[in-house]
C-alpha positions in Angstrom: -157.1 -115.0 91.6 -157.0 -116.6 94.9 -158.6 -114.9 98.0 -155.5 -114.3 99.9 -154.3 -112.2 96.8 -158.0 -110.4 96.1 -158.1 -109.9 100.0 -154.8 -107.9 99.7 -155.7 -106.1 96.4 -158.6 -104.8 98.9 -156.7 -104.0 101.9 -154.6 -102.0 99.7 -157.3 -99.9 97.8 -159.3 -99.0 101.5 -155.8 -98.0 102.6 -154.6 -96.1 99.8 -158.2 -94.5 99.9 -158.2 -93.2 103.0 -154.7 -92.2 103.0 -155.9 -89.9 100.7 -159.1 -88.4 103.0 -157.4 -88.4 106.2 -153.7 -87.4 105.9 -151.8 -86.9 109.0 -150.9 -83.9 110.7 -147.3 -84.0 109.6 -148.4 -84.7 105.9 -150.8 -81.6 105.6 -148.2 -79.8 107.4 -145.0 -80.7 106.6 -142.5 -78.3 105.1 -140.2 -78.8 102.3 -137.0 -80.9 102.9 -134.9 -78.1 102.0 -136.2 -75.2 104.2 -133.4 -73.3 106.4 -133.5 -71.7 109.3 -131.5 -68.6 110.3 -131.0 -68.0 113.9 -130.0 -63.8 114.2 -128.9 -62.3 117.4 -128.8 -58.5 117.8 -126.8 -56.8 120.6 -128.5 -53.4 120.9 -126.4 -50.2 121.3 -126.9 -48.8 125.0 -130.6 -47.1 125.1 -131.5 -48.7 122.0 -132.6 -52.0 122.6 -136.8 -50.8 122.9 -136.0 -48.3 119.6 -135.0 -52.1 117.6 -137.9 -53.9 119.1 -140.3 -51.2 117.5 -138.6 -51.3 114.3 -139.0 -54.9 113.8 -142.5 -54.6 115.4 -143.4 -51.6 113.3 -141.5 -52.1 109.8 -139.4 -54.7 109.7 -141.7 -58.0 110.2 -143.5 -56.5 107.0 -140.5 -55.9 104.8 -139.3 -59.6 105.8 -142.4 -61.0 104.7 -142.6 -58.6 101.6 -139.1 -60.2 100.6 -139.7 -63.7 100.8 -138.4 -64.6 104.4 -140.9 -66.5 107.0 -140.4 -65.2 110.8 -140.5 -68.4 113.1 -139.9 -66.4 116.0 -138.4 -62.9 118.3 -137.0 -63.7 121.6 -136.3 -61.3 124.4 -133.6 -63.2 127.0 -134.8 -63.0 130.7 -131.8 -62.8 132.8 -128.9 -60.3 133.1 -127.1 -59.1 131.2 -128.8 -60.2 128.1 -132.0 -58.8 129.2 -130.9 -55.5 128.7 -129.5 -55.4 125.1 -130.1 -58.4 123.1 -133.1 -59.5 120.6 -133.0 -63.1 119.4 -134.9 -64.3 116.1 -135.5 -67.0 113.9 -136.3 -66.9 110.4 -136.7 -69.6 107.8 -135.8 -69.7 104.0 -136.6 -71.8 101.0 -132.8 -72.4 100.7 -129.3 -70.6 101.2 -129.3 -69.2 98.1 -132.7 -68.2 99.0 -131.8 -66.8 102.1 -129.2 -64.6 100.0 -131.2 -63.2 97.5 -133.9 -62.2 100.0 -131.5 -60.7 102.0 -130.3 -58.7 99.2 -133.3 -57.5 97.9 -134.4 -56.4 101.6 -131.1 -54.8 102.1 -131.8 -52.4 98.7 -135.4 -52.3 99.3 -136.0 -48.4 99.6 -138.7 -48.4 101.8 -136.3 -50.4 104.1 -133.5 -47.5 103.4 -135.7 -44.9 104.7 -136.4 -46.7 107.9 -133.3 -47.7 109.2 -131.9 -44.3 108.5 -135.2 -42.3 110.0 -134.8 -45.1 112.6 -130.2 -44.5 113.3 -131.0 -40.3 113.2 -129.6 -40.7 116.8 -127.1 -43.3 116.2 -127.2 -47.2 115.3 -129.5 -49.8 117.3 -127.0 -52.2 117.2 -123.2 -53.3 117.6 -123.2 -56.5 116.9 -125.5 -58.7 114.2 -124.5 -62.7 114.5 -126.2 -65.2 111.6 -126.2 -68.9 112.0 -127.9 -71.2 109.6 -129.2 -74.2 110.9 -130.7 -77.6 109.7 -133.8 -79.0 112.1 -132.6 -82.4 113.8 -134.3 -86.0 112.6 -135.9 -85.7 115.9 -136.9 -81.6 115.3 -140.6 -81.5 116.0 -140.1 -78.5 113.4 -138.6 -79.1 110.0 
């Protein structure tokens, strides 16, 4: 063998080595290719919008978890008119299809039944419910 060849060899097994001791960050942490976000926005029925924050603080964070789907993150908007009526979330699934059979099973969940209507006695929270999925950017810091 010549040296430059056994000097290489070497190189590569130290390397490979500590490749193996000291992964990056983003190796440790890095989330499967195929993860999804969903972005939800609620509009709250007038009145309601404190009633839907304590039934996502309360019950609903649990039941997400429970059925498979990873919260990323609730937003309250700052400004007018937004402020007033709107809660903002983020959560991530496995896959679409994922995303659809969690949803399902959350949906029929009985504990989940006997919130929402204990929860609407007086009315709905909401009007409006918007979904978009989303793929993370090349350049997402969160993938």
């Amino acid at each position: 063998m010549t040296k430059r060849l056994v000097v290489s060899m070497l190189v590569f097994a130290c390397g490979f080595c500590l490749g193996n001791v000291f992964q990056p960050w983003s190796a440790v942490h890095a989330q499967p290719n195929t993860r999804v976000f969903e972005i939800r926005t609620y509009t709250a029925a007038e009145g309601k919008l404190d009633a839907l924050h304590a039934r996502f603080r309360d019950h609903t964070l649990a039941l997400f978890k429970k059925h498979g789907m990873t919260s990323v993150g609730y937003f309250k908007p700052q400004d007018a008119p937004l402020k007033q009526n709107t809660l903002v979330y983020i959560l991530a699934h496995p896959s679409r299809e994922a995303a659809a059979k969690n949803w399902h099973a959350f949906q029929t969940d009985p504990g989940w039944q006997k919130v929402k209507a204990a929860s609407e006695a007086q009315g709905a929270l909401t009007t409006k419910i918007e979904s978009v999925f989303a793929d993370p950017t090349d350049y997402s810091p969160m993938r």
